[in-house]
PyMOL Python script that loads the backbone (N, CA, C, O; Angstrom):
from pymol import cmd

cmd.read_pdbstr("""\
ATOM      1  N   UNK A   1       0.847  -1.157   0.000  1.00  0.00           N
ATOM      2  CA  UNK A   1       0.000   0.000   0.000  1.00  0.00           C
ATOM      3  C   UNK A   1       0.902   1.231   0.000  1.00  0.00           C
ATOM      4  O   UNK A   1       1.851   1.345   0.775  1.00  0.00           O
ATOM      5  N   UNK A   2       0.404   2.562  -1.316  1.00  0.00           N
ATOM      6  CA  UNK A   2       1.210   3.506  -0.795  1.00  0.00           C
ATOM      7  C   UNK A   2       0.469   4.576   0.005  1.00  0.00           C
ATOM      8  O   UNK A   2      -0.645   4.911  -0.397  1.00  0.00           O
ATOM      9  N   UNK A   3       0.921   5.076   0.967  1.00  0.00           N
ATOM     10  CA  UNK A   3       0.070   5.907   2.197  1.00  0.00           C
ATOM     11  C   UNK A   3       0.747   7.410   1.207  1.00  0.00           C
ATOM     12  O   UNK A   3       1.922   7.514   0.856  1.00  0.00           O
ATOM     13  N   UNK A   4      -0.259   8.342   0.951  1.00  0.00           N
ATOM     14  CA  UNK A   4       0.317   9.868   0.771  1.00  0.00           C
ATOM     15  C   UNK A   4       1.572  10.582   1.653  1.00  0.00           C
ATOM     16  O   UNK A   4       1.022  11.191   2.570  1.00  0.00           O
ATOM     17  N   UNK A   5       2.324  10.668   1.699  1.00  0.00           N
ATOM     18  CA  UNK A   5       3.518  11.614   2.443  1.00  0.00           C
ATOM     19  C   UNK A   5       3.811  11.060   3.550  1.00  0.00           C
ATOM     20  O   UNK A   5       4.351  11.597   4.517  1.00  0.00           O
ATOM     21  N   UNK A   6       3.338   9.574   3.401  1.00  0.00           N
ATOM     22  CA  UNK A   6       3.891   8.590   4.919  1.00  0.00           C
ATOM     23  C   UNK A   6       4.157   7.349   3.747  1.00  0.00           C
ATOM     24  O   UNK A   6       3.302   6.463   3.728  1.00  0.00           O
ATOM     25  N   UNK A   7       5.012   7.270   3.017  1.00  0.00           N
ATOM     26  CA  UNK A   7       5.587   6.000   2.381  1.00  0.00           C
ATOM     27  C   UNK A   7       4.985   4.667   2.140  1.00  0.00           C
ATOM     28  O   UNK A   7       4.086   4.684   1.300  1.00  0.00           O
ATOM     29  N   UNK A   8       5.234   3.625   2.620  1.00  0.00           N
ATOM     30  CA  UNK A   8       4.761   2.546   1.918  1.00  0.00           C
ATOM     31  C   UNK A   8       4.347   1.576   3.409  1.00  0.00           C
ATOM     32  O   UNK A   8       4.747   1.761   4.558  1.00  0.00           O
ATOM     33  N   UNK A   9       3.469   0.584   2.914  1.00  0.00           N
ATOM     34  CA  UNK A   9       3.068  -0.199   3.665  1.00  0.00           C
ATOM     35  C   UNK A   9       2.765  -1.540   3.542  1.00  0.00           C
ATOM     36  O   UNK A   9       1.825  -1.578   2.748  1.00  0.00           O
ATOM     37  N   UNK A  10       3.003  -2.500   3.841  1.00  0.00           N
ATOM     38  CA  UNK A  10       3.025  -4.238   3.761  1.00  0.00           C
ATOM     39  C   UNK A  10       2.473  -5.016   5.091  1.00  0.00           C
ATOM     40  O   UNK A  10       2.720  -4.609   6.226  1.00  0.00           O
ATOM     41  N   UNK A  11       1.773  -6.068   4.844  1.00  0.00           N
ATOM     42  CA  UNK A  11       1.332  -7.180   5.587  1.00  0.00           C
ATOM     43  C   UNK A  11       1.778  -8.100   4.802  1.00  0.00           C
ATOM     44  O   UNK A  11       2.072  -8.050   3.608  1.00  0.00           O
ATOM     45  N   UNK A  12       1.823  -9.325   5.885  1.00  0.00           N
ATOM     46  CA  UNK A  12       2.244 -10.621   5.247  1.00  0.00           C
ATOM     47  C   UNK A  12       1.978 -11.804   6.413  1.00  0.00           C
ATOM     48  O   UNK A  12       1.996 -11.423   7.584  1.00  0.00           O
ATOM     49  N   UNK A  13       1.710 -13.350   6.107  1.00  0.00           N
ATOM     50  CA  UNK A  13       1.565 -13.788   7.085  1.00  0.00           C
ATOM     51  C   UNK A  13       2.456 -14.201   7.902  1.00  0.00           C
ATOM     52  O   UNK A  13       2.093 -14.939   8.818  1.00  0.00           O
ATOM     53  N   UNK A  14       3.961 -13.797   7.762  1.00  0.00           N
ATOM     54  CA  UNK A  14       5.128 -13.708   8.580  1.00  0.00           C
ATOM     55  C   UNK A  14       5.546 -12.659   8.486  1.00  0.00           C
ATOM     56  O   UNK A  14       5.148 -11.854   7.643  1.00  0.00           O
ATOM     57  N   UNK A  15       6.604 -12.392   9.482  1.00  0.00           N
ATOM     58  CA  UNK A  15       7.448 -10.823   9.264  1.00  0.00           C
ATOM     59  C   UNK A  15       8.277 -10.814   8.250  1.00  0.00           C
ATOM     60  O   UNK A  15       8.345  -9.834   7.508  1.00  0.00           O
ATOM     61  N   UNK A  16       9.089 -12.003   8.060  1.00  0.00           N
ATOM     62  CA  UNK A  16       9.606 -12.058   6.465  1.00  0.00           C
ATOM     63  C   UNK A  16       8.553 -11.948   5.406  1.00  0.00           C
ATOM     64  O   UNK A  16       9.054 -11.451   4.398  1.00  0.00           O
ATOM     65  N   UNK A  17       7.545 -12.166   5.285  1.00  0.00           N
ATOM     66  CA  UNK A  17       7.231 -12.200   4.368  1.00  0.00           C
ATOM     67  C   UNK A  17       6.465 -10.548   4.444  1.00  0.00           C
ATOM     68  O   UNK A  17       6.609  -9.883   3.419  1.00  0.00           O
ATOM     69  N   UNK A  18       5.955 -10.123   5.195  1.00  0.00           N
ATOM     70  CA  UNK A  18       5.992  -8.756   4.828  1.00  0.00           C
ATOM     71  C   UNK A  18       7.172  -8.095   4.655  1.00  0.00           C
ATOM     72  O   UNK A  18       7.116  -7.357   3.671  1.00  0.00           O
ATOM     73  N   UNK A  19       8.098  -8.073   5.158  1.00  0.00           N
ATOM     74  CA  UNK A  19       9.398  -7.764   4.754  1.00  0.00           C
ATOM     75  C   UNK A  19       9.676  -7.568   3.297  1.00  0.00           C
ATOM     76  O   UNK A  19       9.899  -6.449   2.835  1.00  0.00           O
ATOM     77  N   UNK A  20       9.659  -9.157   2.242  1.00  0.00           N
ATOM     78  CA  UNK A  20      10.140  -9.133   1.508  1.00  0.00           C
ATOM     79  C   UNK A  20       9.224  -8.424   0.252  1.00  0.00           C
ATOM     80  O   UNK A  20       9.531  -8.051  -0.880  1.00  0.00           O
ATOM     81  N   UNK A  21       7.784  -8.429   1.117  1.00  0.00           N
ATOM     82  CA  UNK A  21       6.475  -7.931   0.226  1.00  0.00           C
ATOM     83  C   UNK A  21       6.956  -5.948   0.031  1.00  0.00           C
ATOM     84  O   UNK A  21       6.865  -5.301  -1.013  1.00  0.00           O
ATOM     85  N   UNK A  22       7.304  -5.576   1.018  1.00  0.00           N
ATOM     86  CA  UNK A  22       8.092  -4.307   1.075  1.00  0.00           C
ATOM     87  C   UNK A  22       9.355  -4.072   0.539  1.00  0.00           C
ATOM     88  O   UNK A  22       9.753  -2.987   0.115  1.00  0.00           O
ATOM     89  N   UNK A  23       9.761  -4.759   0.558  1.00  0.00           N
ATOM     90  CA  UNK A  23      11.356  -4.761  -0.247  1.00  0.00           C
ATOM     91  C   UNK A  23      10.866  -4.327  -1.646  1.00  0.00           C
ATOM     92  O   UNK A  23      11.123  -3.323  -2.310  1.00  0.00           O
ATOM     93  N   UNK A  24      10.010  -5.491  -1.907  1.00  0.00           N
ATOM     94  CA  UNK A  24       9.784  -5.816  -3.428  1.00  0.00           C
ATOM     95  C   UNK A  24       9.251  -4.787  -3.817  1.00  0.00           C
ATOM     96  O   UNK A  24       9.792  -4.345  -4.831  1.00  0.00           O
ATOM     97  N   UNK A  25       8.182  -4.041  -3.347  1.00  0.00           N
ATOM     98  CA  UNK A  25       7.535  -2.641  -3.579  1.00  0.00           C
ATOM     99  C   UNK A  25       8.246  -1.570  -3.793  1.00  0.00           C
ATOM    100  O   UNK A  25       8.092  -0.908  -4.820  1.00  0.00           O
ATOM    101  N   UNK A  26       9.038  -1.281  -2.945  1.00  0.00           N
ATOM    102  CA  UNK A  26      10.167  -0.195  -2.650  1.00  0.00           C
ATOM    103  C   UNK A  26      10.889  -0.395  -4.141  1.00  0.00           C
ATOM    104  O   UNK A  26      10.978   0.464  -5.018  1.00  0.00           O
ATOM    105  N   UNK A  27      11.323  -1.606  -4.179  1.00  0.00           N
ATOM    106  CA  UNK A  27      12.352  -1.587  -6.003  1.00  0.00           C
ATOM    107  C   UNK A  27      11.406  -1.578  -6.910  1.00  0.00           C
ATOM    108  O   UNK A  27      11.797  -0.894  -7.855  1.00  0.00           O
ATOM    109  N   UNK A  28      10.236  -2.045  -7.116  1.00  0.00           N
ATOM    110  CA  UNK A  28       9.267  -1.104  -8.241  1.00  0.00           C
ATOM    111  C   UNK A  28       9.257  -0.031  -8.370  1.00  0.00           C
ATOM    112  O   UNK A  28       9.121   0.436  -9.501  1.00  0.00           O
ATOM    113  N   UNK A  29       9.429   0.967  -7.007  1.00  0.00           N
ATOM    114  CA  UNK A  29       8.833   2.361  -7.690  1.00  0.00           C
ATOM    115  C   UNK A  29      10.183   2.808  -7.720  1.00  0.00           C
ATOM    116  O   UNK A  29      10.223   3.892  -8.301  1.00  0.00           O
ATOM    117  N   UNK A  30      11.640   2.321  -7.228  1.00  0.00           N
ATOM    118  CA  UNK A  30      12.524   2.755  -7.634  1.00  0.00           C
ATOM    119  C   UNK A  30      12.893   2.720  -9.118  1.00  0.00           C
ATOM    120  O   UNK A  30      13.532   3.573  -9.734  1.00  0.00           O
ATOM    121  N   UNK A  31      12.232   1.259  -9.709  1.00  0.00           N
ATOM    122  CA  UNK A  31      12.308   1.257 -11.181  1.00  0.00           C
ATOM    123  C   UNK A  31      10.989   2.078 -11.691  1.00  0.00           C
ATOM    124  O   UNK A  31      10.743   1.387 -12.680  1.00  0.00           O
ATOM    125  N   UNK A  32      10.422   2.640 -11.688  1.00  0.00           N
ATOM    126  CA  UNK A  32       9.276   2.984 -12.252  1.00  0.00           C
ATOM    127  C   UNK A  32      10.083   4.590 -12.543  1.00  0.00           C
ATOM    128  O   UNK A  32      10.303   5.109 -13.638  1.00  0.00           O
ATOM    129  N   UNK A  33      10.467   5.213 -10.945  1.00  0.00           N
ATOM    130  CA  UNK A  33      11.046   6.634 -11.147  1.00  0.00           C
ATOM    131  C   UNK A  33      12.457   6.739 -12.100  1.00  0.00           C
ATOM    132  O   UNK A  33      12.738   7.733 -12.769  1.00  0.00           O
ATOM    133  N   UNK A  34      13.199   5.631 -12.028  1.00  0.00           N
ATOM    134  CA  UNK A  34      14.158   5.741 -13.114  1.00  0.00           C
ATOM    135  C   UNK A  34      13.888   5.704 -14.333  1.00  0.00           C
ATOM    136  O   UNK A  34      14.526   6.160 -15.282  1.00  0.00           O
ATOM    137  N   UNK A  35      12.684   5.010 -14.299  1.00  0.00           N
ATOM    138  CA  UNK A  35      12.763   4.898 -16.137  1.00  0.00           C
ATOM    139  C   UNK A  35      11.614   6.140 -16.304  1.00  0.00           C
ATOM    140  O   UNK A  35      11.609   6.608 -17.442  1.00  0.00           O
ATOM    141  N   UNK A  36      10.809   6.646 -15.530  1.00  0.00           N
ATOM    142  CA  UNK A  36      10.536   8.170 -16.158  1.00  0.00           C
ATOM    143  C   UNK A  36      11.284   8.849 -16.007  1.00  0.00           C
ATOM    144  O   UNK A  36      10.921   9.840 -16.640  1.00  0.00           O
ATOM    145  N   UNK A  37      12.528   9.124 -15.395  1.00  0.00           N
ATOM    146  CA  UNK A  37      12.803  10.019 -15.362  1.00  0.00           C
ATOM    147  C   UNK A  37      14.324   9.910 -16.767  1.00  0.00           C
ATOM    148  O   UNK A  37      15.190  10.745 -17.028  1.00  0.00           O
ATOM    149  N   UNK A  38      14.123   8.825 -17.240  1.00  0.00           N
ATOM    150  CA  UNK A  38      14.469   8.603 -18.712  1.00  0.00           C
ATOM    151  C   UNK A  38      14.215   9.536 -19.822  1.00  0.00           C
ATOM    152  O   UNK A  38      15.068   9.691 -20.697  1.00  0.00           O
ATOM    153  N   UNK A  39      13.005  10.216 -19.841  1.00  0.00           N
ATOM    154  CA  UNK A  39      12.934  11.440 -20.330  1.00  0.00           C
ATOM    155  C   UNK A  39      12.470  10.533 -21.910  1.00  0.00           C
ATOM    156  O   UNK A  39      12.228  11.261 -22.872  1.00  0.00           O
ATOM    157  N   UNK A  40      12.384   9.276 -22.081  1.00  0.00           N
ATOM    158  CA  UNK A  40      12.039   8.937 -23.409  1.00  0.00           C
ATOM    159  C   UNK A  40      10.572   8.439 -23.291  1.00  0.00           C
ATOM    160  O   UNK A  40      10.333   8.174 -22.112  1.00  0.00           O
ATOM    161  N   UNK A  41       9.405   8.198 -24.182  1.00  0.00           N
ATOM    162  CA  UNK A  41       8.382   7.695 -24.339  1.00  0.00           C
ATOM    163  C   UNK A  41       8.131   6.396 -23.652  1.00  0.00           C
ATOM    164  O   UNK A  41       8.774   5.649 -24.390  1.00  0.00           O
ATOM    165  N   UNK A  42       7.723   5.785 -22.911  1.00  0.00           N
ATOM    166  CA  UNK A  42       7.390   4.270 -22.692  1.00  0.00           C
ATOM    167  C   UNK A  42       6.500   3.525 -23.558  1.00  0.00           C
ATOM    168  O   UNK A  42       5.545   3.845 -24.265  1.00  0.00           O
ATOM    169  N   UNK A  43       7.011   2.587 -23.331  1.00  0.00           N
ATOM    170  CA  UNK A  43       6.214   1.762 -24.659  1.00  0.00           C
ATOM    171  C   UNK A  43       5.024   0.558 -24.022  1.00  0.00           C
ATOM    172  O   UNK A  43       5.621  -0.448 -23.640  1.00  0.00           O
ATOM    173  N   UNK A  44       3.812   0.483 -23.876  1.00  0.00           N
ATOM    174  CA  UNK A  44       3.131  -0.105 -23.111  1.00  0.00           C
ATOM    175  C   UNK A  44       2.798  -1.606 -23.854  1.00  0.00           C
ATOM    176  O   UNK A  44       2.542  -1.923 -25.015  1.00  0.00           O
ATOM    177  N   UNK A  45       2.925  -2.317 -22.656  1.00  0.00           N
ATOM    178  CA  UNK A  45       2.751  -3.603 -22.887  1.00  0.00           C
ATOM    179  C   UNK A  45       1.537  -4.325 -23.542  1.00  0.00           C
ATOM    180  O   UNK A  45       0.402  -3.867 -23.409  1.00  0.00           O
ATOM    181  N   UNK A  46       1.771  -5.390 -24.206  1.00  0.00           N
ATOM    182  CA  UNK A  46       0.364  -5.884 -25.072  1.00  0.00           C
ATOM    183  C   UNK A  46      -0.942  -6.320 -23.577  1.00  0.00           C
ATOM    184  O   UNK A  46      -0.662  -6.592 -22.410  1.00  0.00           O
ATOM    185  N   UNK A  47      -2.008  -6.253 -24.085  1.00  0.00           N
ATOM    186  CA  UNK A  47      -3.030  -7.080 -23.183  1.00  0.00           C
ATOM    187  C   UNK A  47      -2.651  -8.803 -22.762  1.00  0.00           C
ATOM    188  O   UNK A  47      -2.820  -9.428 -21.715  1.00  0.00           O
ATOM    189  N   UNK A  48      -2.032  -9.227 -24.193  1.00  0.00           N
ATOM    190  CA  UNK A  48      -1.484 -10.756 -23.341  1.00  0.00           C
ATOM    191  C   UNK A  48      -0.161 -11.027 -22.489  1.00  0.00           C
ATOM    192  O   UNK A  48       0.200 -12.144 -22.120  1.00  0.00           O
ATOM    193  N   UNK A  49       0.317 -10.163 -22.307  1.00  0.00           N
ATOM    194  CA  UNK A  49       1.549  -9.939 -21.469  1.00  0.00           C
ATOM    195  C   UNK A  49       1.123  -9.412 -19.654  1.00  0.00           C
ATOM    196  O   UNK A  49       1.380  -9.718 -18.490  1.00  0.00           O
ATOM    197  N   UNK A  50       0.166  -8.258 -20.619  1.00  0.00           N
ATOM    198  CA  UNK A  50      -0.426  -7.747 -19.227  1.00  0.00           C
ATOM    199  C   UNK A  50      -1.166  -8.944 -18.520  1.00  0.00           C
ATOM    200  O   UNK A  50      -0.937  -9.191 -17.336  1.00  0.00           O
ATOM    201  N   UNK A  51      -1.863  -9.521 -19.104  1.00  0.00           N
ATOM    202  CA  UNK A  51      -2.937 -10.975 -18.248  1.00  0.00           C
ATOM    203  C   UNK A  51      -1.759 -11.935 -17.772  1.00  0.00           C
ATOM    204  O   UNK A  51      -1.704 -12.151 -16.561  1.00  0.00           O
ATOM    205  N   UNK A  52      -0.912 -12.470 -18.509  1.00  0.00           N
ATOM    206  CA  UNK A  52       0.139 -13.389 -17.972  1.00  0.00           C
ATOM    207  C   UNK A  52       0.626 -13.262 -17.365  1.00  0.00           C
ATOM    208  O   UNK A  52       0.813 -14.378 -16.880  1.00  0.00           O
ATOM    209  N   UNK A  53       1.492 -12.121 -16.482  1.00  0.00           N
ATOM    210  CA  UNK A  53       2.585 -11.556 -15.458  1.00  0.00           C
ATOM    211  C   UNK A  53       1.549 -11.761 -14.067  1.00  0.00           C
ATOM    212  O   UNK A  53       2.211 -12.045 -13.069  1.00  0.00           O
ATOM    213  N   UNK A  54       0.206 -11.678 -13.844  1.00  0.00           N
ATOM    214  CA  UNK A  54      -0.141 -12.242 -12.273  1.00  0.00           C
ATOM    215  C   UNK A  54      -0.128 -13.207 -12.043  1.00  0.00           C
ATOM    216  O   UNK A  54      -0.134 -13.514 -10.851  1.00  0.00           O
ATOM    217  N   UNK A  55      -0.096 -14.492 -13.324  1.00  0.00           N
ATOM    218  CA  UNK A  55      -0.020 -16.016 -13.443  1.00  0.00           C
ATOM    219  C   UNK A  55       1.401 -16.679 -12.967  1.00  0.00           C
ATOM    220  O   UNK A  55       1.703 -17.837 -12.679  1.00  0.00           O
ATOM    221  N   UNK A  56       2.024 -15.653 -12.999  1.00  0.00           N
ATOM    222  CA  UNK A  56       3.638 -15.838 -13.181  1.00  0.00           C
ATOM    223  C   UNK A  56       4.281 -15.752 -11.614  1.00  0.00           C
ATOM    224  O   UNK A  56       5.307 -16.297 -11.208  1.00  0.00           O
ATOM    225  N   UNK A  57       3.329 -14.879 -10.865  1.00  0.00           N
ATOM    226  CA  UNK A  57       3.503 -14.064  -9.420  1.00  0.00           C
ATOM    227  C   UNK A  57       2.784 -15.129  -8.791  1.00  0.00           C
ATOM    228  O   UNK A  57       1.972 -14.626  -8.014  1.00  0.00           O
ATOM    229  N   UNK A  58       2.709 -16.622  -8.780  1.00  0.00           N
ATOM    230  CA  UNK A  58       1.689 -17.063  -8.009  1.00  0.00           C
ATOM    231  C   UNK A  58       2.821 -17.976  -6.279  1.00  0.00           C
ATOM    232  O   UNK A  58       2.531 -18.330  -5.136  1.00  0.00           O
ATOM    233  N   UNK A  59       3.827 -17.960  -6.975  1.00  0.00           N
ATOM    234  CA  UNK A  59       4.821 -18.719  -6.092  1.00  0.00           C
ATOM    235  C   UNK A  59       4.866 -17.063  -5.082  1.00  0.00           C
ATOM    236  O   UNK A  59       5.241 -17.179  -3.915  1.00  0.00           O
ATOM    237  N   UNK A  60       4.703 -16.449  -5.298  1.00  0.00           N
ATOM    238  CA  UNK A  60       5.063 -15.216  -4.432  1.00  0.00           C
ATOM    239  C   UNK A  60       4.603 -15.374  -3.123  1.00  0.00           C
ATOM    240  O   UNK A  60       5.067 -14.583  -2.302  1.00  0.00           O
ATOM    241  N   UNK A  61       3.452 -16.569  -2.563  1.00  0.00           N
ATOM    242  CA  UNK A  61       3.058 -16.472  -1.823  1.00  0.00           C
ATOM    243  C   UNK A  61       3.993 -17.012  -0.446  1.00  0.00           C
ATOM    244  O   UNK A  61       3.675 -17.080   0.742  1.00  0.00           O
ATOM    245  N   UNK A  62       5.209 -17.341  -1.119  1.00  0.00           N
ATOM    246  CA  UNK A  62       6.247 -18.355  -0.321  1.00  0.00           C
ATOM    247  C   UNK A  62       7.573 -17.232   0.243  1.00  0.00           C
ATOM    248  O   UNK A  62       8.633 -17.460   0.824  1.00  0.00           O
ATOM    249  N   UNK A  63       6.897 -15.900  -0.264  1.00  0.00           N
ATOM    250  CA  UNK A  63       7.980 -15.006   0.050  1.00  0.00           C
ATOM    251  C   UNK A  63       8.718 -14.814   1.248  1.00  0.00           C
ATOM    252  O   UNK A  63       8.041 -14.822   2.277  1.00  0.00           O
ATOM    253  N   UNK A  64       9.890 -14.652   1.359  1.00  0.00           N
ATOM    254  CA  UNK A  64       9.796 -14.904   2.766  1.00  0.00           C
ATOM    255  C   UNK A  64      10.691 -16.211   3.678  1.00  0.00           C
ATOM    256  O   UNK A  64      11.408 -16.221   4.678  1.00  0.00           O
ATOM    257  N   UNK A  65      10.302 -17.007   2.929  1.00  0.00           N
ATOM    258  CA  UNK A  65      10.853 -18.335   3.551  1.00  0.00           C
ATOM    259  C   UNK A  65      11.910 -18.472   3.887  1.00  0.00           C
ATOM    260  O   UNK A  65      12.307 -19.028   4.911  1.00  0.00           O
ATOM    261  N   UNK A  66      12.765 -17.760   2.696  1.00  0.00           N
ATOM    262  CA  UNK A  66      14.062 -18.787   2.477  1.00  0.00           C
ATOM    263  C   UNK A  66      14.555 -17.070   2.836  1.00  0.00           C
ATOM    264  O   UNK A  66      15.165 -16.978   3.901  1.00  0.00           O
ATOM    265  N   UNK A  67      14.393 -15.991   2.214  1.00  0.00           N
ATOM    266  CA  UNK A  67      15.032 -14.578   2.329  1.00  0.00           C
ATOM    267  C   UNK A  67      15.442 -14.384   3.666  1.00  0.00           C
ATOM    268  O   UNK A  67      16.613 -14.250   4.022  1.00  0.00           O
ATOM    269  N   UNK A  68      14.088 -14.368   4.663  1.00  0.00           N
ATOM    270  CA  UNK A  68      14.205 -13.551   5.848  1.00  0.00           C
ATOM    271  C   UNK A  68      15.493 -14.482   6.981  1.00  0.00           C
ATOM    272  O   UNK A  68      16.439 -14.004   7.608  1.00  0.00           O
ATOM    273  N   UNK A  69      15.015 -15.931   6.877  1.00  0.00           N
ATOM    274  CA  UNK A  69      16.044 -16.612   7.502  1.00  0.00           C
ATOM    275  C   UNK A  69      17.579 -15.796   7.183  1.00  0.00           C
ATOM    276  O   UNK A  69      18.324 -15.134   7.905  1.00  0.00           O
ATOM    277  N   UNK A  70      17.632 -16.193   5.768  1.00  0.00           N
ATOM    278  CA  UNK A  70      19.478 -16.028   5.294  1.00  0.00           C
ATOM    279  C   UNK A  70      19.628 -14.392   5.661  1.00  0.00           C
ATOM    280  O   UNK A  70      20.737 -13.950   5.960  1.00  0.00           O
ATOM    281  N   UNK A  71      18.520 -13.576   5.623  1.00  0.00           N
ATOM    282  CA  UNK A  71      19.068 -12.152   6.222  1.00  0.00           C
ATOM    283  C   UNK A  71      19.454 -11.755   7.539  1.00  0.00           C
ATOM    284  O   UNK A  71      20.264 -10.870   7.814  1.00  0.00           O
ATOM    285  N   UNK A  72      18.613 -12.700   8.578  1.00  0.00           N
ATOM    286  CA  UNK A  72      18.864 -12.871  10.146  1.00  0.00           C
ATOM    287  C   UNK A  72      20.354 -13.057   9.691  1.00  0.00           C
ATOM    288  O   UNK A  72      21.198 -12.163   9.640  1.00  0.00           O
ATOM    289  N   UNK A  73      20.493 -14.138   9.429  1.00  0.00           N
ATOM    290  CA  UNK A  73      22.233 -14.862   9.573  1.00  0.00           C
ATOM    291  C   UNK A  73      23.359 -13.876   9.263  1.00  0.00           C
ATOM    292  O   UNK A  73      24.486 -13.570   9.654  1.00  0.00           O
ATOM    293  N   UNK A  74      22.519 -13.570   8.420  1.00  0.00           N
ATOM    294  CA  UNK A  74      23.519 -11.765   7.760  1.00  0.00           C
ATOM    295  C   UNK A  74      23.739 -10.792   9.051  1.00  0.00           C
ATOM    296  O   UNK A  74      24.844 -10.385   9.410  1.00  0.00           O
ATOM    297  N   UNK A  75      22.640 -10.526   9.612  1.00  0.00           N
ATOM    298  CA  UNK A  75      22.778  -9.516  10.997  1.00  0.00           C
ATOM    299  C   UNK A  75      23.356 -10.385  11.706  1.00  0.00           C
ATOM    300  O   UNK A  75      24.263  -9.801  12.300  1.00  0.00           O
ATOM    301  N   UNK A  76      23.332 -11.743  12.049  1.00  0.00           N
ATOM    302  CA  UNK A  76      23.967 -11.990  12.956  1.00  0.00           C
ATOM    303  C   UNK A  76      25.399 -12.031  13.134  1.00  0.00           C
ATOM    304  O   UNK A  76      25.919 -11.825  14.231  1.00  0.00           O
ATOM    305  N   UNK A  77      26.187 -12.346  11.870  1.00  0.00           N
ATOM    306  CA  UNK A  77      27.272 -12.523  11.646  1.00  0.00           C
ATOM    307  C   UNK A  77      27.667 -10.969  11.570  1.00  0.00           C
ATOM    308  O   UNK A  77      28.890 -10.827  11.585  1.00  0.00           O
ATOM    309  N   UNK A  78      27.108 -10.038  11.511  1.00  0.00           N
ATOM    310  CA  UNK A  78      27.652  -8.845  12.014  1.00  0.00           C
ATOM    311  C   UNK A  78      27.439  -8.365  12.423  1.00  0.00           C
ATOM    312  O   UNK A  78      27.900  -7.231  12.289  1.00  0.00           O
ATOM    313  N   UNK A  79      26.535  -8.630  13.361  1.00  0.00           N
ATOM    314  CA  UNK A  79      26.576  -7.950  14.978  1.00  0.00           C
ATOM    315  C   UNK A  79      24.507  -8.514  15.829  1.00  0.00           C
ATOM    316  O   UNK A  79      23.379  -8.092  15.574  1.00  0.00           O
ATOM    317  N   UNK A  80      24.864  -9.240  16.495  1.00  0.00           N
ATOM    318  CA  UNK A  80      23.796 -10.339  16.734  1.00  0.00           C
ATOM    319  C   UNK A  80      22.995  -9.684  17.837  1.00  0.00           C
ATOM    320  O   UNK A  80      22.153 -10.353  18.436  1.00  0.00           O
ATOM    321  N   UNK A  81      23.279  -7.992  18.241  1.00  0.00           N
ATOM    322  CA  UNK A  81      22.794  -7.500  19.283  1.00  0.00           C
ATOM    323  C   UNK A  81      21.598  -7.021  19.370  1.00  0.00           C
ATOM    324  O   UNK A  81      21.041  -6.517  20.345  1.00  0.00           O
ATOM    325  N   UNK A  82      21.168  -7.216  18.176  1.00  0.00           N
ATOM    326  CA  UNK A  82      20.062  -6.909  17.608  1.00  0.00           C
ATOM    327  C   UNK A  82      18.825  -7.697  18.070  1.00  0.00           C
ATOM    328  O   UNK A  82      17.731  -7.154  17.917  1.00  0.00           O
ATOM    329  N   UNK A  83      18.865  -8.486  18.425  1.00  0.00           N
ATOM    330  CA  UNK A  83      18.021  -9.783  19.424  1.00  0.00           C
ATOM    331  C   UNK A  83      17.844  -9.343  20.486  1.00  0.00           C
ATOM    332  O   UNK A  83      16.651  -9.426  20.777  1.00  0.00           O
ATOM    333  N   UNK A  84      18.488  -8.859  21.318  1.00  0.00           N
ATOM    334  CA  UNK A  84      18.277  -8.301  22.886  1.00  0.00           C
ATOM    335  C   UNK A  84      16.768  -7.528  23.255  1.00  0.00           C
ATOM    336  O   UNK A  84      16.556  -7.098  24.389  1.00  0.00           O
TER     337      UNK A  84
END
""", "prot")
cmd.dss("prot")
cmd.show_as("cartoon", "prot")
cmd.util.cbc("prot")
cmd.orient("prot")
């Protein structure tokens, strides 16, 4: 969700997985503002491209699983104080 002049917002049915549901959001609109601000025309996608890409997003629901673990391990291995 984007909130007006309060940034972005995610649920998920774990904290990784809202996590990674926010991650993922955040680099869309980082790609969205780079490529307007490309300054060239965009070229819009066909209707069968557009219908296929939510078919494609269906494993998304597993987000989370495997990310949020290996990112703990990441904080932990550099600095685990973060748990306290």
């Amino acid at each position: 969700m984007l909130l007006r002049n309060h940034g972005t917002l995610s649920v998920g049915r774990t904290i990784g997985q809202a996590f990674i549901y926010a991650y993922m959001l955040e680099r869309a609109c980082e790609y969205q503002v780079a490529t307007l601000a490309g300054g060239t025309p965009l070229v819009e996608l066909s209707d069968d491209i557009k219908q296929r890409v939510p078919n494609q997003a269906t494993h998304f629901e597993f987000a989370g699983t495997m990310e949020w673990p290996a990112l703990l391990a990441l904080l932990d291995a550099e600095d685990s104080s973060f748990r306290l």
